[in-house]
C-alpha positions in Angstrom: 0.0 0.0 0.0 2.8 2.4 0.2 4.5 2.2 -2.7 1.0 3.0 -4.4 1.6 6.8 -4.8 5.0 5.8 -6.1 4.2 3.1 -8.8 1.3 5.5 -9.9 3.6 8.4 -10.2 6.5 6.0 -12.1 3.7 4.9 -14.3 2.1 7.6 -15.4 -1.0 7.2 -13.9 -3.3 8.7 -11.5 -4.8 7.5 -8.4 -8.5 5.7 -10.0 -5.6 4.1 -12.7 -3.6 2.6 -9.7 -6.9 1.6 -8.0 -7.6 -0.5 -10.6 -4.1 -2.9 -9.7 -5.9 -3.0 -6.3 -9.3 -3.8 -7.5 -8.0 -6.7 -10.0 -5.8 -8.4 -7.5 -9.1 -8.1 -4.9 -11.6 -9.9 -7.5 -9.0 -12.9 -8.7 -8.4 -13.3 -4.6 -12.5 -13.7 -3.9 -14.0 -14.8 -7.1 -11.0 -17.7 -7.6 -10.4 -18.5 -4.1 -13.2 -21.2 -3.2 -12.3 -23.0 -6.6 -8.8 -23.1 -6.1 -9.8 -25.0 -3.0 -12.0 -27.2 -4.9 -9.1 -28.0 -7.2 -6.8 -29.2 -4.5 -9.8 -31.2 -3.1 -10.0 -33.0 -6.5 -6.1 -32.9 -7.9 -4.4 -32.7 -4.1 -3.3 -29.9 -2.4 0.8 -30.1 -2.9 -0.1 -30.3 -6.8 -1.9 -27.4 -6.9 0.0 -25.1 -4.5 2.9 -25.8 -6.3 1.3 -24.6 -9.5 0.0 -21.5 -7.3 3.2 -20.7 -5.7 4.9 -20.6 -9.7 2.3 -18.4 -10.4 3.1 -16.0 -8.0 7.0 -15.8 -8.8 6.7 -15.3 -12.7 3.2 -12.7 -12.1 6.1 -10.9 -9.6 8.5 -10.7 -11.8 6.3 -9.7 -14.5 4.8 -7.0 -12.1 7.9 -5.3 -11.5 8.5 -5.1 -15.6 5.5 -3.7 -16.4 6.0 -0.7 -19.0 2.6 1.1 -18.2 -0.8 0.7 -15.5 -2.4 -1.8 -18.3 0.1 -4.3 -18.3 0.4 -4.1 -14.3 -3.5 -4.5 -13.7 -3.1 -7.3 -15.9 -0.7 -8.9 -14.3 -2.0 -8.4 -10.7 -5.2 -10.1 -11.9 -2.5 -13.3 -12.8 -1.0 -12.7 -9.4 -4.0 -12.7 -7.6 -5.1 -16.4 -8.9 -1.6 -17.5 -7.6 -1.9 -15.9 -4.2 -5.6 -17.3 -3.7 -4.2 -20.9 -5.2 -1.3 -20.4 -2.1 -4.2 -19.8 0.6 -6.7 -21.8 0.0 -3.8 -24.8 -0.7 -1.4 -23.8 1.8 -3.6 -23.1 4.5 -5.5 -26.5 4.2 -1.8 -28.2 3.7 -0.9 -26.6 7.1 -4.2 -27.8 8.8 -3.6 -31.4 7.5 0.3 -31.0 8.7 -0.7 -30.9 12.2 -2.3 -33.7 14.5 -5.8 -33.9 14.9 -7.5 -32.1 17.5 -4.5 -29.3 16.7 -6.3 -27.4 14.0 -6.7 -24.5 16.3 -2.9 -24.7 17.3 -2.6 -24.5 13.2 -4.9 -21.9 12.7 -3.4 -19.7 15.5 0.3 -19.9 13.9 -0.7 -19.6 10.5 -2.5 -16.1 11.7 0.5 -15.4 13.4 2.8 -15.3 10.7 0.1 -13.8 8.5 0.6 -10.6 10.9 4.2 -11.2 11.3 4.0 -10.1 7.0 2.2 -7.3 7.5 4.2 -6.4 10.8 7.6 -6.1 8.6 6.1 -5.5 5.2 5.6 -2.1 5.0 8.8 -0.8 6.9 11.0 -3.0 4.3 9.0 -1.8 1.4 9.7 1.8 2.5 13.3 1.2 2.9 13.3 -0.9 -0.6 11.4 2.1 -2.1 13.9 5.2 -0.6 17.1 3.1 -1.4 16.2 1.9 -5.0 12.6 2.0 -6.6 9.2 0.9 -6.4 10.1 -1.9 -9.1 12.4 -3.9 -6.8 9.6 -4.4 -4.1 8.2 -7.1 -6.3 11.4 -8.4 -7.6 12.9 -8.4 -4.0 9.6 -8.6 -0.8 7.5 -11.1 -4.1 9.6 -12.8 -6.4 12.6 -13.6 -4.6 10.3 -15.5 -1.0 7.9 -17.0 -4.4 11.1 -18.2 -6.1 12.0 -19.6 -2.9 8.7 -21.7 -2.2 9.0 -23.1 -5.4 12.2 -24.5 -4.5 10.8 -26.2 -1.1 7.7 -26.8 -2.5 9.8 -28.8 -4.8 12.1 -29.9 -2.1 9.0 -31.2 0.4 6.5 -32.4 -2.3 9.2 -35.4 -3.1 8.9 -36.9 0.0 5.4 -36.1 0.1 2.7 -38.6 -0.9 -0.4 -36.2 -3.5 -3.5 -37.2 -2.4 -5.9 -36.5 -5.4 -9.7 -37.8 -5.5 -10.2 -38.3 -9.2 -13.6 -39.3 -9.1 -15.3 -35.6 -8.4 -15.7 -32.8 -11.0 -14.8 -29.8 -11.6 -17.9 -27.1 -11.7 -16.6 -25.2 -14.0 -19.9 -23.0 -14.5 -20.5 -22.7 -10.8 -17.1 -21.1 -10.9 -17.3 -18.9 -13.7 -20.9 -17.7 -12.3 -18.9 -17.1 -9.0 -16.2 -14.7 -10.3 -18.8 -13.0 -12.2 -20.4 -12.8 -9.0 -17.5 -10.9 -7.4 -16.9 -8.8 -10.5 -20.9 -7.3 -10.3 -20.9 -6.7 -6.2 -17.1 -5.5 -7.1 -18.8 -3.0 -9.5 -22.1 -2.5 -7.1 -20.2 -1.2 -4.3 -17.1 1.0 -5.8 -19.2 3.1 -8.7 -15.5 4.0 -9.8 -15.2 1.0 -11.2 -18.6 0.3 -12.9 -18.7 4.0 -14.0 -15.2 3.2 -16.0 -17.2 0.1 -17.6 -20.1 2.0 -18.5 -22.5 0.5 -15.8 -23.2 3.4 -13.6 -26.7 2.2 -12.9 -27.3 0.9 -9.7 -30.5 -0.8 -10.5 -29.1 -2.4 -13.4 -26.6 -3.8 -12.0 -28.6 -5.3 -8.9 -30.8 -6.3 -11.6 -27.9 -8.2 -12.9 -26.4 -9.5 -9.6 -29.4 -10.6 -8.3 -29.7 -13.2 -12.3 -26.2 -14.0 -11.4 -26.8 -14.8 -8.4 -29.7 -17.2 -8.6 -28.2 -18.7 -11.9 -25.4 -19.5 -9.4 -27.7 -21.2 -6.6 -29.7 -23.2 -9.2 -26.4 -24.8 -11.0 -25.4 -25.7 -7.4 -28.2 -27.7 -6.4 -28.5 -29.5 -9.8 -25.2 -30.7 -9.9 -23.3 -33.8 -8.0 -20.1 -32.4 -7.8 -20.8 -28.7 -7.2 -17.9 -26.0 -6.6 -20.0 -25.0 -3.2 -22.0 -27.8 -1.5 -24.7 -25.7 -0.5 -25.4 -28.4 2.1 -22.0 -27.3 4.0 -24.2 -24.3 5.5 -26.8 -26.6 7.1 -23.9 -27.8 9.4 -24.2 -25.5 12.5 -20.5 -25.1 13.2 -20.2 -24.2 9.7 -23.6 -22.1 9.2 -23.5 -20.1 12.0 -19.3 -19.9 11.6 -19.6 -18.4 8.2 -22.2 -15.6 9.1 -20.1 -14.6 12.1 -16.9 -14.3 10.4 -18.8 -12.0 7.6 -20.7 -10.0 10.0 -16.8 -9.5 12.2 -15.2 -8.8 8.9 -18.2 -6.1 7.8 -17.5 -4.9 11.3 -13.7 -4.6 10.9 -14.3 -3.1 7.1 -16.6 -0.1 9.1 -14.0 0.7 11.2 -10.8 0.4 9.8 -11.9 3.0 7.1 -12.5 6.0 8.9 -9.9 5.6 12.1 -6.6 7.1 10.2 -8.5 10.3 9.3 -9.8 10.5 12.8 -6.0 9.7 14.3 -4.0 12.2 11.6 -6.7 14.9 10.6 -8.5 15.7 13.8 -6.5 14.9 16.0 -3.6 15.3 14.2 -0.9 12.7 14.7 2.3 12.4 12.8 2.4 9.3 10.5 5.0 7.9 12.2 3.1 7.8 15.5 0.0 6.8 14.0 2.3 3.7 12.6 3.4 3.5 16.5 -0.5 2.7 17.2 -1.3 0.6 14.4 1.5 -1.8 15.7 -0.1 -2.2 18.9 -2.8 -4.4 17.4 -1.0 -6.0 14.8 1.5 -7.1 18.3 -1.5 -7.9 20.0 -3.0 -9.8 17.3 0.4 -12.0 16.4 0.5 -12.4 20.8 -3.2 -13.6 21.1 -3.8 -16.0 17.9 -1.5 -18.8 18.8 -3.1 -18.8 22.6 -6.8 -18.8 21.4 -5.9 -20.9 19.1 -4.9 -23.7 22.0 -7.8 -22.6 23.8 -9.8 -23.7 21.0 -8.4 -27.4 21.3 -8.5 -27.8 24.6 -11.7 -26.8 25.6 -13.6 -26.1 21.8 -14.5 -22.5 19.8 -17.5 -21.2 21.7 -15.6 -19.4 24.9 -12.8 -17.5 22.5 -15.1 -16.9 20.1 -17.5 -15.2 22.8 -14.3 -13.4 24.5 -13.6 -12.2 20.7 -16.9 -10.7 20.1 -17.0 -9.0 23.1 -13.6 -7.6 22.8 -14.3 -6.1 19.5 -18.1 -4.8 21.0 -15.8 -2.9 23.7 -13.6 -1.5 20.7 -16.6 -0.4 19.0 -18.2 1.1 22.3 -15.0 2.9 22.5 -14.7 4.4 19.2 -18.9 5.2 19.3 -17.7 7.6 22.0 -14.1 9.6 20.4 -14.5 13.3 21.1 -12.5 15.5 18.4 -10.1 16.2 21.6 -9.9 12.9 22.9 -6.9 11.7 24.4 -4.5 9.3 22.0 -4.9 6.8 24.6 -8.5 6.2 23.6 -7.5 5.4 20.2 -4.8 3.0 21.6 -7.2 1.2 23.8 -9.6 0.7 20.9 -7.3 -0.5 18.5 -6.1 -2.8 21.7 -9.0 -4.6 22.1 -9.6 -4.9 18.5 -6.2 -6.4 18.0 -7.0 -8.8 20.7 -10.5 -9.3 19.7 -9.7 -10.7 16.3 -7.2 -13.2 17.4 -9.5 -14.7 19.8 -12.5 -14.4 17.3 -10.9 -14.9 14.0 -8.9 -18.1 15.0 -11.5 -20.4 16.6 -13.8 -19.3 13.9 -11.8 -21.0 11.4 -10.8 -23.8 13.0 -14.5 -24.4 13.5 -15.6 -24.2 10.2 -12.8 -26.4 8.7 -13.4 -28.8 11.1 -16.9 -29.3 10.8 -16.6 -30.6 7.3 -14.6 -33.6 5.9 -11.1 -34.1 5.2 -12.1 -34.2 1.7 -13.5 -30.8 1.5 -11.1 -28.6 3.3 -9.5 -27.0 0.6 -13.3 -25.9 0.3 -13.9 -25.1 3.2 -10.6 -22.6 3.4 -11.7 -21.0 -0.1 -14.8 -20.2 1.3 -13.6 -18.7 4.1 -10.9 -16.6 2.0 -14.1 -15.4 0.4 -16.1 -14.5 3.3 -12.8 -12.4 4.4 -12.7 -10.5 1.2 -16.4 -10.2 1.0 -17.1 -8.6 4.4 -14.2 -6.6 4.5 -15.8 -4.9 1.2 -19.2 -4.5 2.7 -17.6 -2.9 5.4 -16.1 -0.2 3.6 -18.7 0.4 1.3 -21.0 0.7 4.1 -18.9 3.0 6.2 -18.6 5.3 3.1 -22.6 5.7 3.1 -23.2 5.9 6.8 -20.7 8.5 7.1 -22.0 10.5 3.9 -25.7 10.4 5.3 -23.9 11.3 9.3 -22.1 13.5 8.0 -25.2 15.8 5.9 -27.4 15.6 9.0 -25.4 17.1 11.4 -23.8 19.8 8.9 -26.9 20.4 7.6 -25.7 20.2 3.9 -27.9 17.9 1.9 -24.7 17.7 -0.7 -22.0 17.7 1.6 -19.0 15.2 1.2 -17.5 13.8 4.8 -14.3 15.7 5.3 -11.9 15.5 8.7 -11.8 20.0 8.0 -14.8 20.3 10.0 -13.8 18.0 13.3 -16.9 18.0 15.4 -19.1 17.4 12.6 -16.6 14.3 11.3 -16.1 13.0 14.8 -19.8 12.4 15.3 -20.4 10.9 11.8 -17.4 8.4 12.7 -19.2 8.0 15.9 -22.0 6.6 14.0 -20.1 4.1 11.6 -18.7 2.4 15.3 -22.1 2.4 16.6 -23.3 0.6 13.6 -20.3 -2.0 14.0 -21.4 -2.2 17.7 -25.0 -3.6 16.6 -23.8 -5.8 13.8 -21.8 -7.6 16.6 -24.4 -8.5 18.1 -25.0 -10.8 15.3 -21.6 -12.4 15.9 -22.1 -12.6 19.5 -25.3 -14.8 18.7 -24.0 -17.1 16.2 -20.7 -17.1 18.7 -23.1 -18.9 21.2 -24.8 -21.6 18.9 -21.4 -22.7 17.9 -20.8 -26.3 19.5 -17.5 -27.7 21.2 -14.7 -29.6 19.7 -15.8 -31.4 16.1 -12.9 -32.5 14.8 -13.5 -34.8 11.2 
């Protein structure tokens, strides 16, 4: 994310044109991550994650040559199949690595290092950036680590038996109807993007979503081998899993949005201090996924999940209640227990909803899941965009008015509102949280 202003400016290209790199690598991740599971159900997971984990080296290499903003969306789109082909593969690979009745332990180290990337990621990249240019972050923080994976891939997948189960099909229409899927609610939500393609009309575009969408349901029931076994959701741990991780993600979406205008234009922090902040969730959330994680074997998902929630709820309660001269150790405390709340709700979660299923459909399971992330976390931001545009107008007064930080008082009770919303859609989360069952380990 910082080297966006950069690439754009070495480009050529403006801000919407840079967007679009953003937008292309988003759509492969969600609309090719739950068949990218499928396939490792079907072919074996060490097949296919070597294939993803190729993928990813040559698309980073061919990101950092790219001559123009064409050629790099392009090639972000092939980079995004390979990362969601590494986590839907890699993850379930990781889950099968372990005992059984350790998914939880799995889950929590696997989050771990996932916030481990983003913990170092951004100070390299800066340094890559000042001391050469934005080209060498792919060759250097993407192609060199994909290189490598293909090497141990290769390495580890000689001494490693492929399970495949040749007898299923592909759903080849299911999946096509499911990245079209993403590409319409893609185009719904960020009007940028469908007024570019020439579909600026909202109601044409639900219109067309909503076809999509039940095209999508009926091919799924008529099928034996379906790319989503629709059947998965009648499984309570799975079910109620899958709405509570999209309502949390929605949740986190709200939030995250509005809080570094809050932290550097109202009450105006220094970047490097707001960085200082940020870190303290990102610590928290590395410290706290491994232990709910064990939690979540010893004694099953429904207490962390529950602590989780409630964390998050207090986050929420905290940022429904910012002043425009509060003190930055409000800020800190909600970012706190928001790092803490998603380790202890984002881990068991998981664990639970991979669980519940079969060996067999894990890699599903884990696509799925990659798509609820990507899903919510949308939602989230488009919906904090249209709370605080309609907050905002009330309490300026100006039907037309665009949310700006300028006006602090006004902005501060607009954000107000966007946490308050994300304190009621917990409740959902908190709900689902309690139907969850104990240990079910397949």
């Amino acid at each position: 994310m910082i080297s966006l202003p950069t690439v754009a400016k070495g480009l050529g290209t403006d801000i919407l044109g840079i967007s679009w790199a953003l937008i292309a690598y988003q759509v492969a991740g969600i609309g090719l991550g739950v068949i990218c599971g499928r396939l490792g159900d079907i072919y074996g997971h060490e097949r296919v994650y070597g294939f993803g984990i190729v993928t990813m080296a040559i698309s980073s290499l061919l990101c950092g040559a790219s001559q123009d903003v064409f050629q790099l969306i392009a090639f972000r789109f092939v980079q995004g199949m390979g990362s969601a082909i590494v986590q839907s593969c890699g993850r379930t690979l990781g889950f099968r690595a372990m005992p059984e009745g350790s998914e939880g332990k799995a889950q929590g180290l696997m989050a771990m290092s996932h916030q481990f990337g983003f913990f170092v990621g951004p100070p390299i990249g800066g340094l890559i950036i000042d001391l050469t240019n934005w080209r060498w972050i792919f060759f250097l923080l993407l192609f060199l680590p994909s290189l490598a994976g293909v090497v141990l891939t290769y390495m580890v997948g000689r001494s490693v038996a492929v399970t495949a189960r040749h007898s299923a099909s592909v759903d080849y229409v299911g999946a096509f109807l499911f990245l079209l899927l993403t590409v319409l609610l893609t185009m719904l939500l960020d009007q940028r993007l469908a007024q570019v393609m020439g579909m600026s009309n909202r109601a044409l575009l639900a219109l067309v979503l909503a076809g999509t969408l039940w095209g999508f349901l009926s091919n799924e029931k008529k099928i034996s081998s379906p790319m989503i076994d629709l059947s998965f959701f009648s499984i309570p741990n799975f079910g109620y899993g899958a709405i509570g991780l999209l309502m949390a993600c929605v949740t986190q979406g709200l939030t995250t949005f509005v809080t570094p205008f809050y932290l550097q234009d109202v009450l105006g922090l220094s970047p490097t201090f707001m960085g200082i902040l940020f870190l303290v969730q990102s610590v928290l959330n590395m410290g706290f996924a491994p232990v709910s994680g064990a939690i979540t074997d010893r004694i099953g998902a429904r207490f962390p999940l529950i602590i989780g929630v409630v964390c998050l709820m207090v986050a929420f309660f905290v940022g429904a209640n910012l002043q425009a001269n509060s003190h930055p150790i409000l800020p800190a405390v909600l970012l706190a227990f928001t790092g803490i709340g998603s380790a202890f709700f984002n881990t068991p979660s998981q664990a639970a909803m991979v669980t519940s299923l079969p060996k067999e459909h894990w890699g599903t399971a884990v696509g799925i899941i990659n798509a609820i992330f990507g899903l919510g976390h949308l939602l989230g931001i488009s919906l904090s965009a249209i709370l605080l545009t309609i907050a905002f107008r009330y309490y300026s007064g100006e039907p037309a008015a665009t949310p700006h930080p300028g006006d602090g008082q006004v902005f501060v009770a607009s954000m107000n509102v966007t946490y308050a919303a994300a304190l009621g859609i917990s409740f959902v989360a908190l709900l689902t949280s309690m139907r969850i069952k104990g240990r079910n380990v397949s």
